[in-house]
One Martini backbone bead per residue (centre of mass of N, CA, C, O) as a GRO file, in nm:
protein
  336
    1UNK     BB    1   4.859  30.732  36.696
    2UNK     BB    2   4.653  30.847  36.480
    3UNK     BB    3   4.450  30.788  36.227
    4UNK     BB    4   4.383  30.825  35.917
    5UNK     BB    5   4.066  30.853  35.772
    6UNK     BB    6   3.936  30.716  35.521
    7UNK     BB    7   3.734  30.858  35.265
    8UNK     BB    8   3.625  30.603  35.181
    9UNK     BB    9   3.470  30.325  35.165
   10UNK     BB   10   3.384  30.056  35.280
   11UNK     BB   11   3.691  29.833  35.268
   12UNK     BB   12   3.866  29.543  35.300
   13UNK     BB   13   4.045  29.684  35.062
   14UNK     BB   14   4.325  29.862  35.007
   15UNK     BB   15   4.397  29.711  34.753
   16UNK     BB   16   4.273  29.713  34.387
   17UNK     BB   17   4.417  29.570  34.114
   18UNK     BB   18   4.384  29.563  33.780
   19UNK     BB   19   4.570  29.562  33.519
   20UNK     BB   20   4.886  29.643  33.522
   21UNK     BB   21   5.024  29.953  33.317
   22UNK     BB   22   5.383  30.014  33.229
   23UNK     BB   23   5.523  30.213  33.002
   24UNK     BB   24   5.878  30.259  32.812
   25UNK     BB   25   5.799  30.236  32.511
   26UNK     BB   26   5.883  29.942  32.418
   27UNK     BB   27   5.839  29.872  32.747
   28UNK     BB   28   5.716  29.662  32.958
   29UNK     BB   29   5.727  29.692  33.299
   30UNK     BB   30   5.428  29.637  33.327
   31UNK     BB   31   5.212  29.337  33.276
   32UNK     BB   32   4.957  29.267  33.427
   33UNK     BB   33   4.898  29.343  33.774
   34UNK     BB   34   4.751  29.196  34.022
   35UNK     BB   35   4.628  29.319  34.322
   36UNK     BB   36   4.563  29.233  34.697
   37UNK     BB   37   4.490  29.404  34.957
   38UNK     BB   38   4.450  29.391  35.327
   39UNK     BB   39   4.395  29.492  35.560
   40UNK     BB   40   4.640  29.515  35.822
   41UNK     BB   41   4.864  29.408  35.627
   42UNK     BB   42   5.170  29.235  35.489
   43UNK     BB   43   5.246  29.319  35.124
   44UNK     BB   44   5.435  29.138  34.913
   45UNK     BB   45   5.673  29.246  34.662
   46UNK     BB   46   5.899  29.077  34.474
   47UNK     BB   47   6.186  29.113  34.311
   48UNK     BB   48   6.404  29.189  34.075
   49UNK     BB   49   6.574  29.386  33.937
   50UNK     BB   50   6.339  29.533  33.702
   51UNK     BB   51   6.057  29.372  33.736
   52UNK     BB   52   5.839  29.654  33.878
   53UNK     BB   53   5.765  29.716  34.126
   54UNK     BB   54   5.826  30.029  34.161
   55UNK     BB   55   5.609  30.104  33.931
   56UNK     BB   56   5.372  30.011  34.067
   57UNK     BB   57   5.370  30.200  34.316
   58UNK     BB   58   5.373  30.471  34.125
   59UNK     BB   59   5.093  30.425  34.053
   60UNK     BB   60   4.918  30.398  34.338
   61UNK     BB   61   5.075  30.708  34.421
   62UNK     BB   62   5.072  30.896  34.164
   63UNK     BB   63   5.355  30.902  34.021
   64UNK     BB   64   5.225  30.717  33.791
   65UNK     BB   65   5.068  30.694  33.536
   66UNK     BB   66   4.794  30.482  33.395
   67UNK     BB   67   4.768  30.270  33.105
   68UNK     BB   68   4.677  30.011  33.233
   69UNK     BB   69   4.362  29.935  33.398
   70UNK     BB   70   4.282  29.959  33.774
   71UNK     BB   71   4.300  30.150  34.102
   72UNK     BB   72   4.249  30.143  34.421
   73UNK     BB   73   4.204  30.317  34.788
   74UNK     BB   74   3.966  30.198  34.956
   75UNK     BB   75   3.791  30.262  34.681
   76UNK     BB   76   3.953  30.441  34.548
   77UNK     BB   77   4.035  30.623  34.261
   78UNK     BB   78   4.367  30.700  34.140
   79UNK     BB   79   4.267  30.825  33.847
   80UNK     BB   80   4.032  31.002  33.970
   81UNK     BB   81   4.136  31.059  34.277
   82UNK     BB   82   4.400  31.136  34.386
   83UNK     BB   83   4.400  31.299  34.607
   84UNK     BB   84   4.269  31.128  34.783
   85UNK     BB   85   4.505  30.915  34.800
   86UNK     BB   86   4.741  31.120  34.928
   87UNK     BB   87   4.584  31.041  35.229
   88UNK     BB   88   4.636  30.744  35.223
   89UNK     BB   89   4.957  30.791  35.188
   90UNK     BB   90   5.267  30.652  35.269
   91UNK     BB   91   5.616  30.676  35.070
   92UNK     BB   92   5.902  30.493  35.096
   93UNK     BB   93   6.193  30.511  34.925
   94UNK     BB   94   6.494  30.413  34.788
   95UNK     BB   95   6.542  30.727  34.859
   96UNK     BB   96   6.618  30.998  35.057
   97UNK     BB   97   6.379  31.255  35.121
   98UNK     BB   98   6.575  31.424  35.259
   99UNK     BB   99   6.774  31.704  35.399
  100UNK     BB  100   7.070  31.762  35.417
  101UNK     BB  101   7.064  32.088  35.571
  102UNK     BB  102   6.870  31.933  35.786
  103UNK     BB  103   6.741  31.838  36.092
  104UNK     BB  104   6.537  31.640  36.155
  105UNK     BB  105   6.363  31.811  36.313
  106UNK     BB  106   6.306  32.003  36.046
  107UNK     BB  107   6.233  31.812  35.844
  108UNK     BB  108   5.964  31.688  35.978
  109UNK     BB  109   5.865  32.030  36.027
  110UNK     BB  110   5.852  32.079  35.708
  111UNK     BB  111   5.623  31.848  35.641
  112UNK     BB  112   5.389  31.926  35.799
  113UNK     BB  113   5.370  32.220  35.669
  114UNK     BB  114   5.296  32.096  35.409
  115UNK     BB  115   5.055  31.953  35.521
  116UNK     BB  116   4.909  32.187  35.697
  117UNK     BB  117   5.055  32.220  35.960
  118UNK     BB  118   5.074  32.372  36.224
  119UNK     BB  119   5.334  32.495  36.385
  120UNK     BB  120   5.281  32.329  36.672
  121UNK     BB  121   5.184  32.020  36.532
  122UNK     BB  122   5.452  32.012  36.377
  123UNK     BB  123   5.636  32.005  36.665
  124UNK     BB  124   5.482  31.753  36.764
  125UNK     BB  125   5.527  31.543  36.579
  126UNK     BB  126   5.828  31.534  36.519
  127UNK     BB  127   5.881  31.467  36.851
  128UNK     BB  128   5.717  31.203  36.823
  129UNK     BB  129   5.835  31.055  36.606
  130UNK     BB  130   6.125  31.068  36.691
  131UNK     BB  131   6.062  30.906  36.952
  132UNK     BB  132   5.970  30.619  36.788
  133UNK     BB  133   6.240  30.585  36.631
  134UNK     BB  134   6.508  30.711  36.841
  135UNK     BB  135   6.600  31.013  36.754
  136UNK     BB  136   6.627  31.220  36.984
  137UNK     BB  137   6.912  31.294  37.012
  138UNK     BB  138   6.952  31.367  36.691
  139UNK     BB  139   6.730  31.613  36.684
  140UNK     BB  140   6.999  31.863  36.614
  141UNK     BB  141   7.119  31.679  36.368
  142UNK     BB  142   7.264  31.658  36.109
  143UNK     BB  143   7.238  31.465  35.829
  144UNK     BB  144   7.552  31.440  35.779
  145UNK     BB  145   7.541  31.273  36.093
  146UNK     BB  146   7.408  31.035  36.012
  147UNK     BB  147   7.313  30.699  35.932
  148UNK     BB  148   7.155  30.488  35.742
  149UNK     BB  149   6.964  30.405  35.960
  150UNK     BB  150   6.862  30.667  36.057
  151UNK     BB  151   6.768  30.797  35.730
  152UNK     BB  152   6.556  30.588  35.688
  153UNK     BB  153   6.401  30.600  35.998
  154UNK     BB  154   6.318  30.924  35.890
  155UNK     BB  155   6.190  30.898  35.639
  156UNK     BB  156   5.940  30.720  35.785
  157UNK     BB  157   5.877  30.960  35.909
  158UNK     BB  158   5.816  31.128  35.668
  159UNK     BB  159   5.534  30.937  35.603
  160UNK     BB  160   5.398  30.965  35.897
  161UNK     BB  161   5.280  31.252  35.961
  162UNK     BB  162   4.961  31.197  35.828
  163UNK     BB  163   4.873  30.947  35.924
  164UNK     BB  164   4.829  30.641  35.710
  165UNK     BB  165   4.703  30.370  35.657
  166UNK     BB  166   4.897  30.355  35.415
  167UNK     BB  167   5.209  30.188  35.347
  168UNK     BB  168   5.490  30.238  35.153
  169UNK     BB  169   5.769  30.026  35.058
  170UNK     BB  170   6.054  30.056  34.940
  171UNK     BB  171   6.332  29.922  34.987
  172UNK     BB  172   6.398  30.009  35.322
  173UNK     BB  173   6.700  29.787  35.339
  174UNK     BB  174   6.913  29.921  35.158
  175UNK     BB  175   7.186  29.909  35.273
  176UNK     BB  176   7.180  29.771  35.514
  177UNK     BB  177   7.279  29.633  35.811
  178UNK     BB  178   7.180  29.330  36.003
  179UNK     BB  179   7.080  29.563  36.251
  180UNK     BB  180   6.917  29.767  36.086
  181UNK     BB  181   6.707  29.575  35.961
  182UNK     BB  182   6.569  29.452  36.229
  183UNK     BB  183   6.485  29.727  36.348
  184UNK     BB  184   6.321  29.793  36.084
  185UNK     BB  185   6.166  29.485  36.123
  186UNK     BB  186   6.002  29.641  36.395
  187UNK     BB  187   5.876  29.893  36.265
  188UNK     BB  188   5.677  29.759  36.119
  189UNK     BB  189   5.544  29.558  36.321
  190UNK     BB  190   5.450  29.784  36.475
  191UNK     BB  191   5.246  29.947  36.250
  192UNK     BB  192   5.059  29.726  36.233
  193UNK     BB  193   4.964  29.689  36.523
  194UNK     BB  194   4.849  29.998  36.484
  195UNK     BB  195   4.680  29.960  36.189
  196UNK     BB  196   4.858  29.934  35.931
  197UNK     BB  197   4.936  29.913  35.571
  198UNK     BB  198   5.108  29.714  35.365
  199UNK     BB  199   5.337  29.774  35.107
  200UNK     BB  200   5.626  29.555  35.045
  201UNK     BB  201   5.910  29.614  34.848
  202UNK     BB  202   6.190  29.370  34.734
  203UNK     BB  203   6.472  29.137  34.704
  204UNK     BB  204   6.471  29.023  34.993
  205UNK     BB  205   6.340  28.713  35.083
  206UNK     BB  206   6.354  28.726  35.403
  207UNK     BB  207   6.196  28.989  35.427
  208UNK     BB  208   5.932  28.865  35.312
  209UNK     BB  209   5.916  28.601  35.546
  210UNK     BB  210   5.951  28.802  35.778
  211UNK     BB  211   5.683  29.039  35.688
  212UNK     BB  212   5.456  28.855  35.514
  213UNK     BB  213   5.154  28.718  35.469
  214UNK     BB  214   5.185  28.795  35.173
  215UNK     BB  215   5.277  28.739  34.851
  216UNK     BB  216   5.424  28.842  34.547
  217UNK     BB  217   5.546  28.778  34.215
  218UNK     BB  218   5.798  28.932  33.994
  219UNK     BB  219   5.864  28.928  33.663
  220UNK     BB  220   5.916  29.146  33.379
  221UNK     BB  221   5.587  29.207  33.508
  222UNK     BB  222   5.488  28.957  33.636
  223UNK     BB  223   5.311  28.781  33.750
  224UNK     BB  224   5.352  28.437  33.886
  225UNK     BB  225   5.305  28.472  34.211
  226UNK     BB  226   5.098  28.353  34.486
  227UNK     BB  227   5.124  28.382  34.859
  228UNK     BB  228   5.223  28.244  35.119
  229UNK     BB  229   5.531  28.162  35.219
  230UNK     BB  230   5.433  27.847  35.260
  231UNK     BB  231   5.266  27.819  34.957
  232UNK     BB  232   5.503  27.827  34.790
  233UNK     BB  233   5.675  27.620  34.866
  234UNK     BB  234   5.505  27.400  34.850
  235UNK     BB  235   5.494  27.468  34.533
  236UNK     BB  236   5.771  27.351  34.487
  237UNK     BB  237   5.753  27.035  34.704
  238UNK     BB  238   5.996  26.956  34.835
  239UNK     BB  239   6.170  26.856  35.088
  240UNK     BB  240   6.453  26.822  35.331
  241UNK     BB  241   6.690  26.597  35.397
  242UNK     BB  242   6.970  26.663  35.640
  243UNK     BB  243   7.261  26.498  35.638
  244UNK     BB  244   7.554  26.389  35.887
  245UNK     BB  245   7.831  26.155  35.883
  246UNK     BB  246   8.015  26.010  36.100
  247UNK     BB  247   8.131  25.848  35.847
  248UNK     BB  248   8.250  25.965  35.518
  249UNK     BB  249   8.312  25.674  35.404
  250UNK     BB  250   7.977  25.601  35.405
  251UNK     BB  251   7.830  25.767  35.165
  252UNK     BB  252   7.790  25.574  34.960
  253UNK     BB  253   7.634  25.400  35.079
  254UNK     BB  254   7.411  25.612  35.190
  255UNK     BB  255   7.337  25.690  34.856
  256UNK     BB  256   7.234  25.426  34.768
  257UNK     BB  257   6.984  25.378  35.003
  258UNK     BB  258   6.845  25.602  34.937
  259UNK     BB  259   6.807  25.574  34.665
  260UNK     BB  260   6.580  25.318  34.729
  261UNK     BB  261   6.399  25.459  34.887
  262UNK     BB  262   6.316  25.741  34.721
  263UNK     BB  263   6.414  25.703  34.406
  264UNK     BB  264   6.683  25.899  34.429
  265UNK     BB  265   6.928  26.120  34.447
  266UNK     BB  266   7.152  26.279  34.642
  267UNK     BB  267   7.304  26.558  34.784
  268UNK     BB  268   7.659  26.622  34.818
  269UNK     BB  269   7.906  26.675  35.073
  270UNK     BB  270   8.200  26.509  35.119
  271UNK     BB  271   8.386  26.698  35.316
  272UNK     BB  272   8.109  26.707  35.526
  273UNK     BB  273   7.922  26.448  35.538
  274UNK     BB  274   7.671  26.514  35.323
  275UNK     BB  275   7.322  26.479  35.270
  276UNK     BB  276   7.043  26.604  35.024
  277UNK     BB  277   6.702  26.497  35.057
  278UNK     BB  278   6.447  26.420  34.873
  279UNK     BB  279   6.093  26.495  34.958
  280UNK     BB  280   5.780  26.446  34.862
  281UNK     BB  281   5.760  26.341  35.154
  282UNK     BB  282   5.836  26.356  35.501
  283UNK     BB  283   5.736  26.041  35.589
  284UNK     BB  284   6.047  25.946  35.468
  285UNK     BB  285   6.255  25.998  35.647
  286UNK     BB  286   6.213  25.748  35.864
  287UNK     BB  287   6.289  25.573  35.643
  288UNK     BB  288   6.612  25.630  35.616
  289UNK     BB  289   6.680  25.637  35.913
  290UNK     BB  290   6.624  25.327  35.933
  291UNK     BB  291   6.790  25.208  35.686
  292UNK     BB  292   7.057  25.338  35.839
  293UNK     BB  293   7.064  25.179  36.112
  294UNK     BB  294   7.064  24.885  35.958
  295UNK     BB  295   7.331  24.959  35.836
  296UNK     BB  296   7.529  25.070  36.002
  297UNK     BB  297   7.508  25.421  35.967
  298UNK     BB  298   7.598  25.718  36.101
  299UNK     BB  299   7.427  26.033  36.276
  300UNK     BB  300   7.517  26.307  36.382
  301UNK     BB  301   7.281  26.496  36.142
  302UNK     BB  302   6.913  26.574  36.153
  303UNK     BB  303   6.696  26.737  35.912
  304UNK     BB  304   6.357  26.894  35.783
  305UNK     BB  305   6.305  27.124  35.531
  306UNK     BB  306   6.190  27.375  35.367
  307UNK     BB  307   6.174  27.579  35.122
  308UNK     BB  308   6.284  27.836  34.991
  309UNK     BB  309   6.238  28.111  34.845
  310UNK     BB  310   6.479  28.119  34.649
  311UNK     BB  311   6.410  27.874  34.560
  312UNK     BB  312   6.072  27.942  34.453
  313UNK     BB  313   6.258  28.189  34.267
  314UNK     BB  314   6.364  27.977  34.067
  315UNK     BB  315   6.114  27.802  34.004
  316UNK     BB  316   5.946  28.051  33.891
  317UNK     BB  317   6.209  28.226  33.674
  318UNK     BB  318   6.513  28.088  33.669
  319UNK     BB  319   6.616  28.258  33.879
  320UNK     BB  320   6.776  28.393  34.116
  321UNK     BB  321   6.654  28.625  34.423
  322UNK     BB  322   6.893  28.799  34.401
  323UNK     BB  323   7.041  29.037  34.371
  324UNK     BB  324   7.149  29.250  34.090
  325UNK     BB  325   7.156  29.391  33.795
  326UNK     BB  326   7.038  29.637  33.642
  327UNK     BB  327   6.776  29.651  33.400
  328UNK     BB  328   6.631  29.854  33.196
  329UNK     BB  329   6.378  29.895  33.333
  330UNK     BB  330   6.496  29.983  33.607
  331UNK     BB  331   6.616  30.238  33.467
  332UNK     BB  332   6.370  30.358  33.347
  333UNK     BB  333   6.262  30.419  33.662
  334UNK     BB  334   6.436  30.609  33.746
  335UNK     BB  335   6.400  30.801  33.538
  336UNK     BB  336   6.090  30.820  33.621
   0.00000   0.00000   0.00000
């Protein structure tokens, strides 16, 4: 599928916004946030419900003005040319934008001649994009008999009509269940594959983990931290060594040494005969598994792993980020 060629100048940066506000009433939503999405990349931006994700989108695509700040796409300005931003974007929102009304391929042929292609064009549009999401089967049936996961990935196809080179995706995998949340995060790989540029607000960790290049973390409306998922983990700073041992009556021991060799105590899981040890070093794990053998203390299984996401969002905001309840701004944004 060919995509629309940019119309601004050659940019490195498919994004680029610089101190993005966005008020309502007395309420800062978005509140100075920087953005650099670079072409080709998935640019996830995290955040609790409430947080101002959605809100950053709709200003970036023209759909909510901005109050303060400034934003491109592609070289191109936001505030001066909106015409010209929405060629260059494809939308897709935390809820269906189809027709309940009309089956898949009517949806899709309805949009392409919104956007002004031919009775033909529109035809053929529709009926690849319909073979490309899996749709085919399917496109003669309404809306009313799709799945929440058909009407998702119908959805991802009717912001892919114009070919747009930015593709927004608003929390595309909401309320999805993990075998069609899976589905979607191959059909956006295959998207960067062709050549399209992501920028993907989630609230879910895992899904930024696994299809982000790097992240930007927003929290009431800031910015809070940016890096690869790499990146943020690092600077939560230390690695974890889980321990399970063979005989859990040998715990107290066991944290007693480790409490020793690393200067900490562990987290315990009596029940499972485990301990949670933090490791300032990676290179100290092999210092505690030596002194439990020596100590003829048995080890049944024994990892490293780097911190998760949440731990990342917990540590950079102080509360866990996976969803909660939408808070005040959050329902601003809805009703904007």
């Amino acid at each position: 599928m060919e995509q629309t060629t940019p119309p601004g100048p050659a940019c490195d940066l498919a994004v680029e916004a610089t101190g993005l506000v966005k008020t309502f009433g007395a309420q800062r939503a978005v509140d100075g946030v920087d953005l650099r999405v670079r072409r080709g990349e998935v640019f996830g931006v995290l955040g609790p419900n409430g947080a101002g994700k959605t809100t950053t989108l709709k200003m970036l695509a023209t759909l909510l003005p901005i109050d303060g700040g400034s934003a491109r796409l592609f070289g191109v300005d936001v505030a001066a040319e909106p015409h010209r931003v929405r060629q260059l974007v494809g939308v897709t929102g935390q809820y269906a934008s189809v027709d309940e009304n009309l089956t898949g391929r009517e949806n899709l042929y309805l949009f392409g001649r919104l956007l002004g292609l031919s009775r033909a064009d529109a035809r053929s549009r529709a009926d690849d994009l319909l073979e490309r999401f899996g749709l085919t089967d399917a496109a003669h049936r309404r809306l009313s008999q799709f799945s929440g996961g058909m009407r998702r990935r119908l959805d991802l196809a009717a912001s892919l009509i114009s070919r747009p080179p930015l593709i927004f995706l608003d929390e595309p995998t909401t309320g999805l269940d993990p075998r069609t949340r899976g589905q979607m995060w191959d059909t956006i790989r295959d998207l960067v594959a062709q050549g399209s540029t992501i920028l993907l607000t989630t609230q879910y960790l895992d899904e930024a983990d696994q299809l982000a290049d790097r992240i930007a973390v927003i929290d009431h409306g800031r910015k809070v931290a940016e890096g690869t998922p790499g990146q943020l983990k690092a600077g939560v700073g230390a690695s974890t060594l889980e321990l399970r041992l063979g005989d859990a009556e040998q715990m107290p021991a066991a944290a007693d040494l480790v409490a020793r060799v690393v200067g900490e105590a562990p987290a315990l899981t009596p029940e499972a005969g485990g301990l949670s040890v933090p490791l300032a070093d990676a290179d100290r794990a092999a210092d505690v598994l030596i002194g439990l053998r020596e100590s003829a203390i048995p080890i049944a299984a024994a990892s490293v792993r780097q911190p998760t996401l949440d731990e990342v969002f917990l540590a950079l905001t102080g509360h866990p980020g996976q969803p909660g309840h939408p808070d005040q701004s959050q329902q601003q944004e809805e009703v904007a």
